[in-house]
N, C-alpha and C positions, 0 to 999 in steps of 0.2 A: 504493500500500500504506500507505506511510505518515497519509495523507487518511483511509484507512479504519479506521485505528487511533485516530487524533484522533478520528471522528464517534462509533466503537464508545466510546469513554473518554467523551464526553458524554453517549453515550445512559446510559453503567451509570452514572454520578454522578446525573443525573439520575432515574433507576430510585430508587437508594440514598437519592437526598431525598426523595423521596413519601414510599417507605417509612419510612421516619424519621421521617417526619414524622408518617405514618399510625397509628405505633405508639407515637408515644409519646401521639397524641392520648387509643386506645384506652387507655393505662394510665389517664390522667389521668381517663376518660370511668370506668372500671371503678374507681377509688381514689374517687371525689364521689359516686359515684350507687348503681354494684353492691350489691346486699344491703344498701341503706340501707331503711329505713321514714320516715326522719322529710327523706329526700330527696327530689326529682324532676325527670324531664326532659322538658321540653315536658307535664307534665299527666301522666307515667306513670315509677310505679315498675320498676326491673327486677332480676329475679332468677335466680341460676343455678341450675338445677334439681339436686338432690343424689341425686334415688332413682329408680326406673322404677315408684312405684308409680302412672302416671298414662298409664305409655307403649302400652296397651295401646290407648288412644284417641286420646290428646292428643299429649302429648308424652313425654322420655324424658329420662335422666340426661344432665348436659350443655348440654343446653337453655337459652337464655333466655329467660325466659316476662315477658311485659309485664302489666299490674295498672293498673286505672283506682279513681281515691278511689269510692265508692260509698253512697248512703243504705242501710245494712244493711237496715230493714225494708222498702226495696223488691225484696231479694234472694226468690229462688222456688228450690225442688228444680228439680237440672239443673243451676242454676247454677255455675261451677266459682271458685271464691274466692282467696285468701293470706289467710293468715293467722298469725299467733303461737302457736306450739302448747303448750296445757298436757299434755299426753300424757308420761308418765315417761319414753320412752323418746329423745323429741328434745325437749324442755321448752325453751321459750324462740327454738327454732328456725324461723321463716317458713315454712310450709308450704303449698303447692296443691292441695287437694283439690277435687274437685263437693260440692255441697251433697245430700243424700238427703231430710233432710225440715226442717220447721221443730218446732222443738222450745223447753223452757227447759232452764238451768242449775237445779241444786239448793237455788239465790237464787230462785226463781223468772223467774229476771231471763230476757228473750227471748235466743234460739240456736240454732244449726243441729247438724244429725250431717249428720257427715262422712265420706268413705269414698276409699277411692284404688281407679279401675275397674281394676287391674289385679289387687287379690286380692278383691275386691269388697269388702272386709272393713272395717266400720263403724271411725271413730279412737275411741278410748280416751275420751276427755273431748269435754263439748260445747263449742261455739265459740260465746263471746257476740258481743254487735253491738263491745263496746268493743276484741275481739282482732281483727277485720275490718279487713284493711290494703287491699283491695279487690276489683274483680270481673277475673279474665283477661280479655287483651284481643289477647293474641297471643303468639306466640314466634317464635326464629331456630331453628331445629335447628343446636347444637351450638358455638353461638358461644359460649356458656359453659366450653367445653372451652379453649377458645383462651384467654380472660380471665384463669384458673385457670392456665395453661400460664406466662403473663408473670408470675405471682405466683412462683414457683419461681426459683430460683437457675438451672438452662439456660434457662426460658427468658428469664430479664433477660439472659444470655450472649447468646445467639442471636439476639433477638430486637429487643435494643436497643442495648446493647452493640456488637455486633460489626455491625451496620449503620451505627451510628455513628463508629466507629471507623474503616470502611471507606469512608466519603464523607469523611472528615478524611483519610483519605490519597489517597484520591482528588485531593482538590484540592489537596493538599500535593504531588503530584508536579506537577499542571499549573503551580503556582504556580512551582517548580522548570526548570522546561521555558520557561513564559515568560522565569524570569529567566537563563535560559543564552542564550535567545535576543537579551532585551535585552543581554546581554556581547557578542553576537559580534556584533551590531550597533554597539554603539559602538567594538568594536574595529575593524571594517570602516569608520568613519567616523575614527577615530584614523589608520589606515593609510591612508586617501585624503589626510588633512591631514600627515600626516609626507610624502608620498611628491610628491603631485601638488602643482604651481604654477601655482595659474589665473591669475595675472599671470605677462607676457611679461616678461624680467626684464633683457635686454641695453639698454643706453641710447637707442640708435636707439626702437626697439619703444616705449619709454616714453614718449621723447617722441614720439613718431607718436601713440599713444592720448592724450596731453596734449592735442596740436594737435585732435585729433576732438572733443572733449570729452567723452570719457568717465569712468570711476570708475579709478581706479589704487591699486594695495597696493603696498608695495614690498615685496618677499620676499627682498632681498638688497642690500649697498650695492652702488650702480652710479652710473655718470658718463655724463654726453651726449655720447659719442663715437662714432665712427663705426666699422666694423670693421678699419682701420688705425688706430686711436687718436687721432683727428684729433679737436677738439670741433667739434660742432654745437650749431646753434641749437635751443633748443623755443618755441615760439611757437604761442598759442593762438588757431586761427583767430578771423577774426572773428564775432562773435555764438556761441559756443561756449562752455557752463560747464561748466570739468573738475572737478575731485573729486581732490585727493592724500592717501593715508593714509601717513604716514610709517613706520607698523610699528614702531619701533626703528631703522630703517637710517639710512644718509648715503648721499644724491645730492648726487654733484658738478655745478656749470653753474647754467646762470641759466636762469628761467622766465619769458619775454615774453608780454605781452599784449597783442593785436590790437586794433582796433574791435571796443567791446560784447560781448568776449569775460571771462569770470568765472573764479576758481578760487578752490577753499575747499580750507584744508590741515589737517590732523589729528594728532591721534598726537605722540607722542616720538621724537624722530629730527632729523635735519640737514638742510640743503639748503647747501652751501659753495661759494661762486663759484669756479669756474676762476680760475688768473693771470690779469692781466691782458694781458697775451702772447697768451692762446689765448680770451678772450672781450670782446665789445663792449663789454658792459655791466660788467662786472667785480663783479655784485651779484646775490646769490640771486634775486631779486625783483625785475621790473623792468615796471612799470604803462604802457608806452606810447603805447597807445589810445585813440583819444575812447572814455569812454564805458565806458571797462572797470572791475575792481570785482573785488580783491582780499581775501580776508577769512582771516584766519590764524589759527585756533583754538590753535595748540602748535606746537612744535619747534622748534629753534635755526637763528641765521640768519647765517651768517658770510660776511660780505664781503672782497675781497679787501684787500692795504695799499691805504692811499688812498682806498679807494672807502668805498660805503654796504653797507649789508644790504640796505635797501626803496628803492628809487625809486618816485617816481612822477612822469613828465612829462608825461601827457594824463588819467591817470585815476585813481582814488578807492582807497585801500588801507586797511584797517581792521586794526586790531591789536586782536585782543579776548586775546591772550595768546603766549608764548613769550619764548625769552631770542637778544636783536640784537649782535654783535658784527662789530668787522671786525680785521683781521688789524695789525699793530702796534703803535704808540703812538699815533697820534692817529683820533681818533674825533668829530671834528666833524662831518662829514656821514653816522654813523650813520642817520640818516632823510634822506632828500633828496628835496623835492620843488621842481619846478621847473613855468612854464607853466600850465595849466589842472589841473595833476595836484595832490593831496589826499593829504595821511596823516592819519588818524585814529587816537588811541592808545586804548584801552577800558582793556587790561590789559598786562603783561610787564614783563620784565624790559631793563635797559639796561647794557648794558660801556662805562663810560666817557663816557655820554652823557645828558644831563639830553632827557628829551621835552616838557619844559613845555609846549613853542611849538604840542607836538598834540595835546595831552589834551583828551581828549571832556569837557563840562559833567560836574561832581561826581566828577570825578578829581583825584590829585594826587600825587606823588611823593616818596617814604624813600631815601634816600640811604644806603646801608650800605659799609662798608670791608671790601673784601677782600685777599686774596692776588695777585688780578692788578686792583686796583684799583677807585674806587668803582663799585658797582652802583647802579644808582636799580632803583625797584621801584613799581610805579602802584598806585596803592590808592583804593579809594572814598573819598570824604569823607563 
């Protein structure tokens, strides 16, 4: 039902433009041309016929009668004309009469009489060549009635008016319609993202999709534990690049990296090692692997007392940004790398720990004083 009311509402908007369209052409077609003499369309005058003195044969009041330019002195009795009428009783008025015979005016000047076959009765005054507006050439029955109709007050109401008026609300209610539709579409998309959590969001889970290498969100702070609270390991298989978006949240536990296994991290949020009691590595970040390749866009990195934030013992870790801290007073092995393993600094921030010894070519570091002591801060050169 519905489907049939949408198609019906296209079809009459649709209806309502033609016609719209069509009528206002007609006015515009009937204000340039209608009952003009010094006008024309395509090579022809046209005119709305006013009387029936012609409808006995030809045509009739109402009528639109067509008129071609014409060499007067090739016109002949028969012929049926327009022309300008000096006649007292319509003076000045475009008239179509047949021609009766050839004659002159009282100038001697060449002209026709005139006559309308309906009283058969000759017009008052002769018609020279110079009032010859031209020779008939056709008419519409009654399209002049219609033209005359748009010139009045109903029918501009009727006619243009309220057609137009009625495809303006036409498409103002689909306009309408669409856009409640697009409200309850994003409201139906507002309510999947308040409600639904397409990230697994218990620790285990996390890190199981870590170790696979897949994409991970965090939608809630969580810690690498086990479902008795025990910590686990996340360790990113080998040859494996994960994807972490921190969301805003804090993961507790350390993130290991296998052989030739990758992970890129995201977003504002935490990653805070476990005590050292409950993890090996005692550091958010922990590069183990030949071969493996760390790269940390954002988010905070807090190590445990004693330890680092990043390790890296077999493989390559990139700092292109984020703020590194470990948990105490001292902050020496901040960055720690040991063996074949690599830190590179690009950007970020430092608690307590100057990175000189890892800035990437055209880095360098600002040293600023704070409330839990100095920050270094990498900066291009």
């Amino acid at each position: 039902m519905k489907k049939a009311a949408d198609k019906f509402v296209r079809i009459f908007a649709a209806v309502l433009a033609v016609l719209s369209v069509s009528i206002l052409l007609f006015t515009l077609v009937s204000t340039l041309f209608l009952n003009r003499t010094d006008k024309e369309w395509f090579g022809y005058k046209a005119f709305i016929v006013l009387s029936d003195s012609m409808s006995v044969t030809d045509f009739s009041a109402g009528d639109l009668v067509f008129v071609r330019h014409v060499d007067p002195s090739t016109l002949q009795p028969g012929d049926i004309i327009a022309f300008t009428s000096r006649n007292d009783s319509n003076y000045g008025d475009t008239v179509t009469h047949k021609i009766r015979a050839l004659t002159t005016t009282a100038d001697g000047a060449p002209g026709f009489t005139t006559y309308g076959t309906t009283t058969d009765t000759d017009d008052e005054a002769v018609v020279p060549y110079s009032d010859v507006i031209g020779r008939y050439a056709g008419h519409l029955p009654k399209v002049g009635l219609f033209f005359n109709f748009l010139k009045t007050t109903p029918g501009y109401l009727l006619c243009i008016f309220l057609p137009f008026a009625l495809l303006i609300l036409s498409q103002a209610v689909q306009t309408v319609r669409l856009f409640r539709a697009y409200r309850r579409e994003q409201a139906g998309a507002g309510d999947s993202d308040a409600f639904a959590l397409p990230e697994p969001q218990s620790g285990a889970e996390i890190a199981a999709r870590l170790a696979a290498g897949e994409d991970v969100t965090l939608q809630a702070d969580t810690a690498f534990t086990d479902a008795d609270g025990h910590c686990i390991d996340c360790v990113i298989a080998p040859g494996k690049a994960a994807a972490l978006h921190l969301n805003g949240h804090r993961l507790k536990g350390t993130i290991q990296l296998a052989d030739g296994a990758a992970l890129t991290v995201h977003g504002k949020g935490m990653i805070q090692a476990t005590a050292r009691s409950h993890s090996r590595a005692g550091c958010p970040i922990y590069a183990r692997g030949q071969g493996c390749r760390v790269d940390l866009y954002g988010g905070r990195y807090l190590g445990g007392a004693g330890s680092c934030a990043v390790c890296a013992a077999a493989g390559q870790v990139i700092l292109h940004g984020g703020l590194y801290a470990v948990k105490g007073d001292s902050a020496d092995h901040l960055l720690y790398s040991v063996g074949d393993g690599a830190i590179t600094v690009e950007g970020g921030r430092f608690v307590g720990f100057d990175p000189a010894a890892c800035l990437a070519p055209g880095r360098t570091t600002a040293a600023q004083e704070t409330d839990k002591g100095i920050l270094y801060v990498v900066k291009e050169l």
